[in-house]
KEFI-285364 format. One line per 2 residues: their letters; for each residue x, y, z of N, C-alpha, C. Coordinates in steps of 0.02 Angstrom, whole numbers, plus 50000, padded with zeros to 5 digits. Layout:
N
A> X,Y,Z,X,Y,Z,X,Y,Z ~ ...
END
This chain:
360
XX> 47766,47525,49837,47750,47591,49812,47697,47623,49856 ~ 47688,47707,49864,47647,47710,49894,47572,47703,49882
XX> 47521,47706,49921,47449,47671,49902,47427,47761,49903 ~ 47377,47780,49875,47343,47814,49867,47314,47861,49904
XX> 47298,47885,49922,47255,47958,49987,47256,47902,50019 ~ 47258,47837,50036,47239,47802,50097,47158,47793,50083
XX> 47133,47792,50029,47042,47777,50011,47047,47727,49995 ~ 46987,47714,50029,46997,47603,49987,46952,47608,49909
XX> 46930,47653,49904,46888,47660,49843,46898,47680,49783 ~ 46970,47733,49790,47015,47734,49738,47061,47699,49699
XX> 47057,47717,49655,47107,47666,49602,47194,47678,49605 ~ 47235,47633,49615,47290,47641,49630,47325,47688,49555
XX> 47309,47749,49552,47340,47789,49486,47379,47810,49527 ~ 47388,47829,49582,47484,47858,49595,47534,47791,49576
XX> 47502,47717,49610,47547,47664,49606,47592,47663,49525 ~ 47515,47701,49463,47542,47691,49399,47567,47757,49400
XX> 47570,47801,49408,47630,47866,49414,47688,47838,49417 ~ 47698,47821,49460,47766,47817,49483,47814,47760,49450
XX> 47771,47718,49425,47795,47667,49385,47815,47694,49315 ~ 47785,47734,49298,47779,47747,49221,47855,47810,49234
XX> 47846,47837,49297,47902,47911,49312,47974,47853,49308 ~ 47969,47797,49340,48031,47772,49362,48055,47736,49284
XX> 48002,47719,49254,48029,47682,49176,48053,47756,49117 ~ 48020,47823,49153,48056,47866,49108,48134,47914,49156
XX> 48156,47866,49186,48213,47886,49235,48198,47948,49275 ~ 48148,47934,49305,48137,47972,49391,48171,47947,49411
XX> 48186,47864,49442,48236,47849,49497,48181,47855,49561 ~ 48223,47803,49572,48181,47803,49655,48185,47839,49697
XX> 48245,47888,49707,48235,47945,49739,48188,48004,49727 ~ 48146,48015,49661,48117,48062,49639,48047,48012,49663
XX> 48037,47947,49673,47955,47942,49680,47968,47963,49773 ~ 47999,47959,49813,47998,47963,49872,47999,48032,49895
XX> 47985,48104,49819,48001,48157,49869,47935,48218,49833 ~ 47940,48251,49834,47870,48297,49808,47860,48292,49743
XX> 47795,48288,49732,47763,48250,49634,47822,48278,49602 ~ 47852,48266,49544,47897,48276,49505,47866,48310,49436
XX> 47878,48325,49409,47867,48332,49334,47852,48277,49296 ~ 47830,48261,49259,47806,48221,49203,47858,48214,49147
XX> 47879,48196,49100,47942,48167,49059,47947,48201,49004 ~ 47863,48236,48982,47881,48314,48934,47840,48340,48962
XX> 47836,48405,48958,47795,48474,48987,47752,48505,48952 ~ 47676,48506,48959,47617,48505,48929,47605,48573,48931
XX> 47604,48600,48849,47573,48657,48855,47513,48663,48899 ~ 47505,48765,48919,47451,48774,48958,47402,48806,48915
XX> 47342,48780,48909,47296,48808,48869,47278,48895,48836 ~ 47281,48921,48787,47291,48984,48759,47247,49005,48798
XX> 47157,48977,48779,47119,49045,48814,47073,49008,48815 ~ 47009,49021,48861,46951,48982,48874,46890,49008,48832
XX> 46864,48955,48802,46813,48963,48731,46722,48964,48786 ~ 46682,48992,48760,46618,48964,48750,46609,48934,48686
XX> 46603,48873,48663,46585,48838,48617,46511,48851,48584 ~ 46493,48864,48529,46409,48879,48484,46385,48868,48522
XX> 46337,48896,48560,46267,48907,48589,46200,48875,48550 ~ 46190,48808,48526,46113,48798,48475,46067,48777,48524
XX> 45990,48828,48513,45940,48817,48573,45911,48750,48504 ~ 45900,48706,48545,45862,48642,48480,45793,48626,48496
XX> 45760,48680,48524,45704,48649,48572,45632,48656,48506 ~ 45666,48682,48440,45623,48682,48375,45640,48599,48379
XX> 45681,48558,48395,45682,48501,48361,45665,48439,48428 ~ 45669,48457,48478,45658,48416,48524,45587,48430,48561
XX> 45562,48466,48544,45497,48492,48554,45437,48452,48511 ~ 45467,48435,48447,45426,48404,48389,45430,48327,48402
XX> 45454,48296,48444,45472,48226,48474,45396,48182,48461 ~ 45381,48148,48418,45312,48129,48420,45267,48157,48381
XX> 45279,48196,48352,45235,48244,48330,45258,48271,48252 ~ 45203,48282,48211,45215,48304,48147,45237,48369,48147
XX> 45255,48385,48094,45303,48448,48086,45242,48510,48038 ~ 45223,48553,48078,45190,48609,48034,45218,48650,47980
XX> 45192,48677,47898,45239,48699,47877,45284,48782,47912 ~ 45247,48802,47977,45274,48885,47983,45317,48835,48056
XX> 45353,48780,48047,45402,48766,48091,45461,48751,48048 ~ 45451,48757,47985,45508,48718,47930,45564,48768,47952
XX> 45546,48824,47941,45597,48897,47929,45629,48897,47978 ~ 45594,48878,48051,45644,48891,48122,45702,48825,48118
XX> 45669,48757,48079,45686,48699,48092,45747,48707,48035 ~ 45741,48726,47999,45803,48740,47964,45845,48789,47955
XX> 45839,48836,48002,45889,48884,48026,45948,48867,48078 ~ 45901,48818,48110,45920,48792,48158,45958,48712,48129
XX> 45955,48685,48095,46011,48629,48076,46055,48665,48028 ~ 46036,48734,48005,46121,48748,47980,46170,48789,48033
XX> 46153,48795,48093,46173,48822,48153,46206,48753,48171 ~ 46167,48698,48183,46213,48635,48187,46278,48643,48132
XX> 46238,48638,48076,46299,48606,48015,46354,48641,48016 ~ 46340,48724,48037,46404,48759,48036,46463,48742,48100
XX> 46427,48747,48162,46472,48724,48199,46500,48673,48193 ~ 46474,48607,48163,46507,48571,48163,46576,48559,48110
XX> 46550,48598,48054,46624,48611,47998,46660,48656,48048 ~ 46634,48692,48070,46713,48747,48111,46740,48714,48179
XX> 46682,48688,48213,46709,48671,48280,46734,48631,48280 ~ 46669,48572,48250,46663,48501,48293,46656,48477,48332
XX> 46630,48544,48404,46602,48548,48438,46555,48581,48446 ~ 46498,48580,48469,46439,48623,48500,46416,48627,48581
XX> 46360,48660,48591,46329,48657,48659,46243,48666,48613 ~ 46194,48638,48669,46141,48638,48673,46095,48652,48729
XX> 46044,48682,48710,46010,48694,48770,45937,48668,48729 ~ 45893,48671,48783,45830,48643,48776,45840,48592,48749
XX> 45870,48542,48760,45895,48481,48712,45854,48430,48748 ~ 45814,48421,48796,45757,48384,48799,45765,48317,48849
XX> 45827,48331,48886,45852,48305,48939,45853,48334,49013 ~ 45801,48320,49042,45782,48371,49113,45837,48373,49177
XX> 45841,48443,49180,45917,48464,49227,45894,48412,49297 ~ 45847,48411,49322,45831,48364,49404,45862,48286,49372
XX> 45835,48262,49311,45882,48176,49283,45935,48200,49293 ~ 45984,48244,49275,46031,48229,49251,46088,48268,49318
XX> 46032,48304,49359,46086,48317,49435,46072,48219,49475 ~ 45996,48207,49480,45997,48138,49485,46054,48084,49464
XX> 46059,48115,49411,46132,48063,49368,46189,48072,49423 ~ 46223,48135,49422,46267,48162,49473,46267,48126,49526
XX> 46228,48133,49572,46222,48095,49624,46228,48026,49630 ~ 46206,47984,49590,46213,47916,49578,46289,47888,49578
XX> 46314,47954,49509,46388,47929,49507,46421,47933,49565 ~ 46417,47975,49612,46466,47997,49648,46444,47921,49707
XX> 46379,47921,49708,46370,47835,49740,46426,47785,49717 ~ 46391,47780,49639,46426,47728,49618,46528,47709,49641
XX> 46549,47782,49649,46611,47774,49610,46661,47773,49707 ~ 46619,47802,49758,46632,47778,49818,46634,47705,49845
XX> 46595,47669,49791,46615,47593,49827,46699,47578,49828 ~ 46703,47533,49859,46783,47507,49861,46792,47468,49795
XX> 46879,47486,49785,46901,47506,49710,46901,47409,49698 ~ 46883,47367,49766,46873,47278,49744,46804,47277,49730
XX> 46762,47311,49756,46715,47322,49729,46686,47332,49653 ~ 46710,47375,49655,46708,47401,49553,46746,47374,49500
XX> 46808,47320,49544,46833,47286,49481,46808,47195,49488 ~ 46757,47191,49531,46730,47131,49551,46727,47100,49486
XX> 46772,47034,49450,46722,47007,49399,46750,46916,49395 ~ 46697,46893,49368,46646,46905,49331,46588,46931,49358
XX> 46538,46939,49315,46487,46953,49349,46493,47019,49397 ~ 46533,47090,49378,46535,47138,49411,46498,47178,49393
XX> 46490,47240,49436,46442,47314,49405,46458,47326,49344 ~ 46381,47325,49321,46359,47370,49268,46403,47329,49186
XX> 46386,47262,49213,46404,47211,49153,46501,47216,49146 ~ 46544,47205,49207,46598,47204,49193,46642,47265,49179
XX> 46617,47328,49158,46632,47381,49108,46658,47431,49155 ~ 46705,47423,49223,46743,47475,49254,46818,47482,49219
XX> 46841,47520,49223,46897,47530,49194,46928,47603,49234 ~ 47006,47597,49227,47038,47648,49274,47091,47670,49249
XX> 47130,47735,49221,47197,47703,49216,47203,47713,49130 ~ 47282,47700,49112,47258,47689,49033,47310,47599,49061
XX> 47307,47547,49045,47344,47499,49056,47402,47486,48992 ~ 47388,47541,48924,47442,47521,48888,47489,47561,48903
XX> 47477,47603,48948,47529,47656,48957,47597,47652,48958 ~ 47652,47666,48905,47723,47672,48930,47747,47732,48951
XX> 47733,47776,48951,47740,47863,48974,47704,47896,49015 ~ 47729,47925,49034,47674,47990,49101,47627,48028,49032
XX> 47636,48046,48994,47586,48061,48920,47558,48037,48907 ~ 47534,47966,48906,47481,47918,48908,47447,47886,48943
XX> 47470,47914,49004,47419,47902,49084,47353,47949,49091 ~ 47296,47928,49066,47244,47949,49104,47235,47971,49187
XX> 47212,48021,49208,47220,48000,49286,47126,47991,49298 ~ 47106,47965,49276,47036,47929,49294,47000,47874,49299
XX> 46932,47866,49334,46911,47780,49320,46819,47798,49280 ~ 46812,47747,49262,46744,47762,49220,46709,47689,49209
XX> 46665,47695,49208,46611,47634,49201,46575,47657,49117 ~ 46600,47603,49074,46600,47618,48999,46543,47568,48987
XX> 46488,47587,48972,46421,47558,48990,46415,47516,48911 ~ 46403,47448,48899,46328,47433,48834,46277,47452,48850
XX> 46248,47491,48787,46154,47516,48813,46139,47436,48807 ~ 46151,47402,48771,46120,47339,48791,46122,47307,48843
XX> 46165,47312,48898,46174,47294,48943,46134,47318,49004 ~ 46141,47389,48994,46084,47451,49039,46025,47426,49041
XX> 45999,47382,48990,45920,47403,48964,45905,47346,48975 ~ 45951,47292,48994,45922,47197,49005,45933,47200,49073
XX> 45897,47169,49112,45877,47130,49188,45933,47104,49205 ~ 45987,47070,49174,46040,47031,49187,46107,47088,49214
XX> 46082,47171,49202,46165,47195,49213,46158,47198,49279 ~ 46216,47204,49322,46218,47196,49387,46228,47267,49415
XX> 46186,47319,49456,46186,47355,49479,46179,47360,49539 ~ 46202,47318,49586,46216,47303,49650,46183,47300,49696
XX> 46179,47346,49738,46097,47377,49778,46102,47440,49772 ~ 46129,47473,49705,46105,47546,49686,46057,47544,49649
XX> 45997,47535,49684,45942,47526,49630,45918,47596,49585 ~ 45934,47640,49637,45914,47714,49583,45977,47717,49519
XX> 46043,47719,49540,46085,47688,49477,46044,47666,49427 ~ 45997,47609,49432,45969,47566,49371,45927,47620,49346
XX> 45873,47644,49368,45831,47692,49344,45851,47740,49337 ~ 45886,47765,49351,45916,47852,49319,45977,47835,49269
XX> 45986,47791,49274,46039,47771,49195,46008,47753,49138 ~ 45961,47715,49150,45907,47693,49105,45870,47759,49064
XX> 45844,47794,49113,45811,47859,49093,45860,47899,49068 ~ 45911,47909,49076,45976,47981,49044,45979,47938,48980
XX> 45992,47875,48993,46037,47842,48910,45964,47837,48870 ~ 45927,47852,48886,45841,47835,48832,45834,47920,48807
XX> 45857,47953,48861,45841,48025,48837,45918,48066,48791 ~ 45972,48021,48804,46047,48046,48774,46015,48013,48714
XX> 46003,47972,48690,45980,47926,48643,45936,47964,48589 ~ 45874,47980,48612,45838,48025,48589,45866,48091,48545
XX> 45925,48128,48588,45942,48177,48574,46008,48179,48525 ~ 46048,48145,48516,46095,48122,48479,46048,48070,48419
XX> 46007,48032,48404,45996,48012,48332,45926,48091,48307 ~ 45930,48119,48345,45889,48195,48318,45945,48225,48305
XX> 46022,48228,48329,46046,48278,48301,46085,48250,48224 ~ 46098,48190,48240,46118,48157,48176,46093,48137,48114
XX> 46034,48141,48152,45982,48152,48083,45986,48203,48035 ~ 45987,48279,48058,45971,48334,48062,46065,48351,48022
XX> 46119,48322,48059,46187,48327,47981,46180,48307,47950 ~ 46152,48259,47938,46134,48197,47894,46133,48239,47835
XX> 46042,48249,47847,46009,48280,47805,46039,48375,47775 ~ 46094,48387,47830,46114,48440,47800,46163,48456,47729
XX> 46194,48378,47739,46269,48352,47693,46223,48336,47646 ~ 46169,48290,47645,46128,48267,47580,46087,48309,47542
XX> 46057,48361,47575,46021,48413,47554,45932,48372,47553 ~ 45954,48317,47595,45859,48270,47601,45871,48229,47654
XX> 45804,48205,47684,45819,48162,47726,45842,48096,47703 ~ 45892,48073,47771,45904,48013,47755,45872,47938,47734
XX> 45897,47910,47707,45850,47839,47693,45829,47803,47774 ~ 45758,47788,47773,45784,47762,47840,45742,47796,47897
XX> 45734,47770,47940,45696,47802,48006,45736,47842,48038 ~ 45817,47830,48055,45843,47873,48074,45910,47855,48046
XX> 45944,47906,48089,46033,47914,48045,46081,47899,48111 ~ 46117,47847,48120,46136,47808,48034,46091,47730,48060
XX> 46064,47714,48023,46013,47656,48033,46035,47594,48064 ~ 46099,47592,48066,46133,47534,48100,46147,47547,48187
XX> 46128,47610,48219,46137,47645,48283,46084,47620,48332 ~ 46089,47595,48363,46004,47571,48428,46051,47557,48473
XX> 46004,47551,48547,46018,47526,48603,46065,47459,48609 ~ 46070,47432,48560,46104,47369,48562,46176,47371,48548
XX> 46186,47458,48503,46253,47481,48486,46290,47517,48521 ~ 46268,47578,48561,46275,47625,48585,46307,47632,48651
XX> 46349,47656,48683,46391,47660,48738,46359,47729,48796 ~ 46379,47706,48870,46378,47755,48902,46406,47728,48959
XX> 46433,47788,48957,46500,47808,48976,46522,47855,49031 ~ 46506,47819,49111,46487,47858,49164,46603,47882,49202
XX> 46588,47945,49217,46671,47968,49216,46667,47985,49289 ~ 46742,47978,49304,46764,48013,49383,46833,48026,49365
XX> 46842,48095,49384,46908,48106,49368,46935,48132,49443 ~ 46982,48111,49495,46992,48101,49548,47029,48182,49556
XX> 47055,48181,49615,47101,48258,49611,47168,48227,49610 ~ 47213,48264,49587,47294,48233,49553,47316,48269,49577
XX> 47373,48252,49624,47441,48302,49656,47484,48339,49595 ~ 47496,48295,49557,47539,48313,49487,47494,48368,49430
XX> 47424,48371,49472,47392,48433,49412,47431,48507,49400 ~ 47427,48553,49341,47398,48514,49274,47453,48484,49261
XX> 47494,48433,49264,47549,48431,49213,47545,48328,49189 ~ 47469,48322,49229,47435,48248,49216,47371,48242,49184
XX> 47380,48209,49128,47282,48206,49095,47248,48175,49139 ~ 47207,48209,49133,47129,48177,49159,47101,48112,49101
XX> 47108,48131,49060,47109,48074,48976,47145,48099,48922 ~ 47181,48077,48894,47260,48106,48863,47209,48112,48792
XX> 47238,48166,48767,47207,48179,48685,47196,48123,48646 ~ 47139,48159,48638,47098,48099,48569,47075,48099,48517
XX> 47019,48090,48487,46954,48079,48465,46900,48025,48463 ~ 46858,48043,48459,46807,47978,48460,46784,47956,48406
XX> 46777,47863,48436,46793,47834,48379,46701,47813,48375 ~ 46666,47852,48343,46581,47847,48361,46566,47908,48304
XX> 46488,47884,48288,46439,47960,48248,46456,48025,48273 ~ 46450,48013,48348,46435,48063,48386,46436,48062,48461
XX> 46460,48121,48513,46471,48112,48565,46413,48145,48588 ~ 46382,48137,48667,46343,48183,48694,46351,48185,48752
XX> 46384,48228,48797,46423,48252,48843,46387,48270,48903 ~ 46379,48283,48957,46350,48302,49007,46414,48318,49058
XX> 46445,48388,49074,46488,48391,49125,46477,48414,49179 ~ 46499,48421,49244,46495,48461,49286,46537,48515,49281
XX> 46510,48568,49348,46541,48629,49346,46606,48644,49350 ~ 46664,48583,49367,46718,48581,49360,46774,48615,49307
XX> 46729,48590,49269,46788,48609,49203,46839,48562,49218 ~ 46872,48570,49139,46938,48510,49126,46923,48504,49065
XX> 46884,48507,49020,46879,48486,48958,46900,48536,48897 ~ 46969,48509,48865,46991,48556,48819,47005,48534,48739
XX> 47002,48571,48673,47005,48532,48623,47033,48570,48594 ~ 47079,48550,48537,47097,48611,48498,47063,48625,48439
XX> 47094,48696,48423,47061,48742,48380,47100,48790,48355 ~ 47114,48766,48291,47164,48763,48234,47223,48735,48260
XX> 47263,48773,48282,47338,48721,48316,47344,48731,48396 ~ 47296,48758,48423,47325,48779,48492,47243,48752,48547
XX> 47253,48720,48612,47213,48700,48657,47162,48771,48686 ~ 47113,48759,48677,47070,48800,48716,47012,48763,48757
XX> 47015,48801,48841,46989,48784,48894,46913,48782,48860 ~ 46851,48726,48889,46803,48748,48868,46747,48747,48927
XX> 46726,48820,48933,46674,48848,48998,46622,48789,48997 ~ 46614,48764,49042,46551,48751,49072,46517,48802,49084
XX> 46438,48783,49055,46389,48814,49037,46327,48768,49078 ~ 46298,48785,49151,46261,48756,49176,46170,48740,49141
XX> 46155,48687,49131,46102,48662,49107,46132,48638,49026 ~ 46179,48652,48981,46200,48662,48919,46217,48565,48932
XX> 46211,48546,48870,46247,48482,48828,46315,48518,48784 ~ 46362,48438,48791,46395,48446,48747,46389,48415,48677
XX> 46417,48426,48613,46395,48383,48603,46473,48380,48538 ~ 46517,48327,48525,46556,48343,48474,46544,48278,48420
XX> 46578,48301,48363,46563,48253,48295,46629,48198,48306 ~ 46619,48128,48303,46661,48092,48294,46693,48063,48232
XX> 46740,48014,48240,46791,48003,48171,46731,47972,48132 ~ 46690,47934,48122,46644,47897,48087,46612,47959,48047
XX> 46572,48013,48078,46522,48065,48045,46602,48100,47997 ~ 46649,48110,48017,46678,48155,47979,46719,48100,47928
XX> 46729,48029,47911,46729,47992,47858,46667,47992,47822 ~ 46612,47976,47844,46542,47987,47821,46526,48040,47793
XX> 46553,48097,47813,46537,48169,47768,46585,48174,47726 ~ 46632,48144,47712,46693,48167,47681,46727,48203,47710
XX> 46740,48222,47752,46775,48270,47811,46736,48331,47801 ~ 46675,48345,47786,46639,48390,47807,46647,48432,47866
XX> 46619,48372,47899,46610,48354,47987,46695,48324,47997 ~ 46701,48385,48076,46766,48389,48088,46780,48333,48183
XX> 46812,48290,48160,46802,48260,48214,46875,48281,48268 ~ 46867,48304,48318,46917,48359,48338,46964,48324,48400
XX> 47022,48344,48421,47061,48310,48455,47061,48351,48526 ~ 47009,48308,48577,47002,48329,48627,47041,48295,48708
XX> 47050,48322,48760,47081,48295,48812,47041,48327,48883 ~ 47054,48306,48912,47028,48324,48989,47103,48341,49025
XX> 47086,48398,49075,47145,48408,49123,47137,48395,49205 ~ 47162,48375,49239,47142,48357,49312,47165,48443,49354
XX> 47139,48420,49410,47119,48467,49451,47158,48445,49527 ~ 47187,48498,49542,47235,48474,49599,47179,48460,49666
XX> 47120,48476,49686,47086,48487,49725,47023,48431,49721 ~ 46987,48463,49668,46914,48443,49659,46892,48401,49610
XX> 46884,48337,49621,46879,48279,49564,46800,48316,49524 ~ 46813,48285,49464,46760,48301,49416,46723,48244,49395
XX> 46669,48239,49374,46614,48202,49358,46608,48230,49288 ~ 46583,48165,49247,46536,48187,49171,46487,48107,49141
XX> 46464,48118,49110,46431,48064,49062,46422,48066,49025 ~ 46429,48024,48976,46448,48032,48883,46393,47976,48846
XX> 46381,48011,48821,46333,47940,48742,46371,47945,48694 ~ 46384,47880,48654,46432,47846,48611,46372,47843,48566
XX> 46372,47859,48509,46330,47861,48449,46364,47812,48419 ~ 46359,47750,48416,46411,47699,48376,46367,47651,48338
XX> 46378,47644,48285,46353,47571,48258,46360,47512,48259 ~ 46330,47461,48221,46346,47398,48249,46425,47370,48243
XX> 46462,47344,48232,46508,47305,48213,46534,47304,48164 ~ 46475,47261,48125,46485,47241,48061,46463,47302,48002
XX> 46443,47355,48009,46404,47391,47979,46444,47454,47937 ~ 46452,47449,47895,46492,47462,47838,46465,47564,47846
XX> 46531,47601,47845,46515,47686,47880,46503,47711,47819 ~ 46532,47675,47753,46488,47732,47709,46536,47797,47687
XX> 46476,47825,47621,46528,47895,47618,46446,47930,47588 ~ 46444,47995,47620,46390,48022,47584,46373,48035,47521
XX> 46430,48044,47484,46464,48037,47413,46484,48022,47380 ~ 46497,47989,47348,46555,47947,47298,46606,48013,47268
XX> 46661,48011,47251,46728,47959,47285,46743,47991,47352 ~ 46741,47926,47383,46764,47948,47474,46849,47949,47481
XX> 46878,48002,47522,46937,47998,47514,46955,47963,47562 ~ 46908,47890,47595,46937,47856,47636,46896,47785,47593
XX> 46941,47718,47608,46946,47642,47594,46862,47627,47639 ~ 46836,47585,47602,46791,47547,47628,46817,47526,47693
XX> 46771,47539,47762,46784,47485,47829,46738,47484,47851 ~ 46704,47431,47899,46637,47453,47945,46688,47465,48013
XX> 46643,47470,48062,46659,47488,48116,46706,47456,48148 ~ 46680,47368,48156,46741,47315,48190,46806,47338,48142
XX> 46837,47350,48106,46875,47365,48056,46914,47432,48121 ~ 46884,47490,48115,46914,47540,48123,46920,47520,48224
XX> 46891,47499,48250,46895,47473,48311,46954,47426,48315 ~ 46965,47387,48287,47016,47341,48273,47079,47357,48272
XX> 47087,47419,48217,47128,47422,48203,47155,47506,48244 ~ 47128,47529,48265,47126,47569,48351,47162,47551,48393
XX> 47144,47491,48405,47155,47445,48465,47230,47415,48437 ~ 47246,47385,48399,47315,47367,48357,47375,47434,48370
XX> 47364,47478,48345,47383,47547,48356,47414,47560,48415 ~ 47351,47580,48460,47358,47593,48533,47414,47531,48578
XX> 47397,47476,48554,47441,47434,48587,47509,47426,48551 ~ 47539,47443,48488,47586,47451,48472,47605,47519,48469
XX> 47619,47581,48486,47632,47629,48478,47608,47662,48544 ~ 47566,47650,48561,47534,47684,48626,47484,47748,48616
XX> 47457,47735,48540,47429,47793,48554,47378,47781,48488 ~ 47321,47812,48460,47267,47796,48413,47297,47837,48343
XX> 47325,47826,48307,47310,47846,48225,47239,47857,48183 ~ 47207,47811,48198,47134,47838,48177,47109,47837,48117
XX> 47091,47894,48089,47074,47898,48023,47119,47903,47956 ~ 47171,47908,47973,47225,47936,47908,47249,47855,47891
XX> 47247,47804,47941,47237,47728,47938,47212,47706,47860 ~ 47141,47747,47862,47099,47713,47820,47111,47759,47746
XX> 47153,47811,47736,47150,47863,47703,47164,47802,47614 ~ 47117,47817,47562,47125,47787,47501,47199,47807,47478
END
């Protein structure tokens, strides 16, 4: 089959093109002649959104610090600016969110280090970068519809934060990952706090929300999305949702990131210095479907590969998600439960069911 741009650092995703084209009857004459079509034809996005605008710098500003009563009024204007977007969107943007633009172009740069090593490089294991956690590709894939065309280093904060993960001789890698995932960290259990307390009408029990969430739980989630001959009619990451509290997004100026909204895909602008930030399947079982956990995808780019980095707001394992309310219209599960049974799914069907799984 053929090998790739000829980069030793890329991941063989044409090799899985063409495999997946020839099992949906391309024929070998169709991988040998100009990209083909894909096996169904992907709508093109209606119209390109700016997603809620929330400045949070009333809440990331107070970091350490007691709360005066003539800050209550801004501080709670400002989490029903959260709460609303998140019942309509399920997505937001943030600014002043307390993550400094020089870290997080720093971040940029690192990745684009990281993700140039050679592709034996990044799948080195045991004992490979960044605790084992490269990944490329979707590998359950039976369809050109379930091919990702990207590779990503899917981080444990526990792993980030111990001496033992292996970061090669990218030593700034270690320290500017360390610092983004301490400051993504920061800013995602402040915003989850802050629904928390919007669904309860008090704060939560607890130092923070959801009390089972720390460095020992939490994911990050460094992305490269390569340039694709077959763009758009190839995901960059085939529709989803996330299976976490909460996502917290960092993209570049690329664009590619689209979700829908009500029945139809809309493009969503990059907004330079802005966070993303969307509600996952856990917060919207946890609210009762309050909180809308939304079905998002990435699109590739015939030209210009894209970069992003994500925080996984996830709990432990074992740690039972709860309902803010009694009666929940979803079955008792903790997390290993809904992970489990994700993963069961995806490998029989090829694709995530999710929450309607757990529906009482």
């Amino acid at each position: 089959m053929p090998a790739i741009a000829g980069n030793a650092a890329e991941p063989p995703l044409l090799d899985s093109y063409y495999a997946l084209l020839h099992r949906c009857g391309g024929g070998e004459d169709a991988c040998a002649t100009v990209p083909p079509a894909p096996c169904e034809v992907l709508p093109p996005p209606v119209s390109e959104c700016e997603l809620p605008m929330i400045d949070v710098g009333c809440l990331t500003a107070s970091w350490g610090a007691g709360e005066e009563e003539d800050e209550a009024a801004e501080r709670a204007a400002c989490a029903a600016e959260i709460a609303r977007a998140a019942e309509e969107w399920g997505f937001f943007q943030v600014r002043n969110h307390g993550v400094r633009p020089e870290l997080l172009e720093a971040m940029r740069r690192e990745q684009a280090r990281l993700f140039r090593l050679p592709f034996e490089a990044k799948t080195a294991a045991p004992g490979g970068l960044l605790n084992d956690s490269y990944r490329w590709g979707t590998p359950t894939a039976t369809s050109l519809q379930q091919l990702s065309w990207s590779e990503a280093f899917h981080v444990p904060l526990a792993g980030v934060s111990g001496d033992a993960c292996n970061f090669g001789d990218l030593t700034d890698l270690r320290d500017v990952t360390r610092e983004v995932a301490g400051a993504m960290s920061k800013l995602a259990s402040t915003l989850a706090t802050v629904l928390a307390e919007a669904v309860l009408g008090h704060a939560p029990a607890g130092e923070s929300f959801p009390e089972s969430c720390d460095e020992t739980t939490c994911f990050l989630r460094l992305n490269r999305y390569p340039p694709c001959p077959f763009s758009p009619d190839t995901f960059g990451l085939v529709p989803h949702t996330d299976s976490d509290f909460l996502t917290v997004l960092c993209q570049d100026h690329v664009g590619g990131l689209q979700l829908m909204k009500g029945d139809a895909w809309v493009a969503v602008k990059p907004i330079p210095g802005a966070l993303i930030v969307n509600i996952g399947d856990l917060f919207q079982a946890w609210s009762n479907n309050r909180y809308k956990s939304v079905e998002h995808k990435v699109t590739t780019n015939a030209a210009t590969e894209r970069y992003s980095v994500a925080y996984f707001l996830c709990p432990s394992y074992d740690s039972p998600i709860g309902t803010c309310k009694e009666p929940s219209p979803y079955m008792p599960f903790t997390f290993g439960d809904y992970r489990r049974k994700v993963q069961e799914d995806v490998k029989r069907t090829g694709k995530k069911v999710g929450l309607p799984s757990f529906l009482v």
